[in-house]
ZAMARGU-4260 file (C-alpha; in steps of 0.2 Angstrom, whole numbers, plus 5000, padded with zeros to 4 digits):
<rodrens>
0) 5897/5391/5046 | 5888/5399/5063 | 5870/5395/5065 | 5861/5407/5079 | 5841/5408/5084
5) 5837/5427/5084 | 5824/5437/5086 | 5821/5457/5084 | 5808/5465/5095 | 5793/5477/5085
10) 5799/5493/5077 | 5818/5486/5077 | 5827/5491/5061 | 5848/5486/5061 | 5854/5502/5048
15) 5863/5500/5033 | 5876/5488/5036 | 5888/5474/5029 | 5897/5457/5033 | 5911/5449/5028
20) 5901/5435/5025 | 5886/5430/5017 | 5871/5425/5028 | 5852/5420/5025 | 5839/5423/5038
25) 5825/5410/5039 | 5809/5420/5046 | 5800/5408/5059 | 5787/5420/5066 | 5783/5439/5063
30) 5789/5448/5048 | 5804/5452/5042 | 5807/5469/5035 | 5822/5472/5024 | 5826/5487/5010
35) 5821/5477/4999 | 5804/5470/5005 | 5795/5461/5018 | 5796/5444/5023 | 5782/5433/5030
40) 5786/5414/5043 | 5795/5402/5030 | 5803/5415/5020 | 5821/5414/5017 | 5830/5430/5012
45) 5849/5428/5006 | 5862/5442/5010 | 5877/5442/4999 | 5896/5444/5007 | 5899/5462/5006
50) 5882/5468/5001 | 5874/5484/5011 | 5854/5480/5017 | 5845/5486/5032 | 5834/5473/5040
55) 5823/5472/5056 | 5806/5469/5062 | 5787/5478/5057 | 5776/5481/5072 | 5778/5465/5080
60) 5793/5453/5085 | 5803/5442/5071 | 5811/5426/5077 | 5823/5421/5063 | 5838/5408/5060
65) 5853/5418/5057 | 5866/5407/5044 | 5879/5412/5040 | 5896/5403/5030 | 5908/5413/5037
70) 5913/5416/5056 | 5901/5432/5060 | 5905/5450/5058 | 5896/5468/5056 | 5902/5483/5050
75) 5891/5501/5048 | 5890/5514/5035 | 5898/5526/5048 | 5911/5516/5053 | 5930/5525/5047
80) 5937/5507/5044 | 5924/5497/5034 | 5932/5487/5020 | 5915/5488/5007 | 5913/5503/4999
85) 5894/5512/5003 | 5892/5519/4984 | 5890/5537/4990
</rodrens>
């Protein structure tokens, strides 16, 4: 399990992506903006191992708790040798 305080500056968006592990971000400040919604301080969103999301911050910072229960890892939908499949 990895524990890390992060925090994404205004307008930051991470593109569709995937882990090989599953992860939740806890949202301490700012709003969290994911492709499935937003996401206010004391929120916590739940990523699943595999899953493809797009996730970063609205038009000001987002300080978050990264967990995660695997040893991190990030793959992109661009990337020739990621091991989840995009759908398209």
């Amino acid at each position: 399990m990895q524990v890390f305080l992060m925090r994404y500056a205004a307008g930051f968006t991470n593109v569709w992506h995937t882990h090989p592990c599953a992860h939740g971000m806890f949202v301490l400040d700012g709003v969290l903006r994911t492709h499935s919604g937003d996401h206010g301080p004391g929120s916590f969103v739940w990523f699943p191992e595999g899953g493809w999301m797009e996730h970063g911050a609205t038009e000001n910072d987002c300080t978050f708790l990264f967990i995660t229960n695997k040893p991190f890892g990030i793959c992109y939908a661009d990337d020739a040798d990621h091991p989840y499949p995009t759908g398209s």
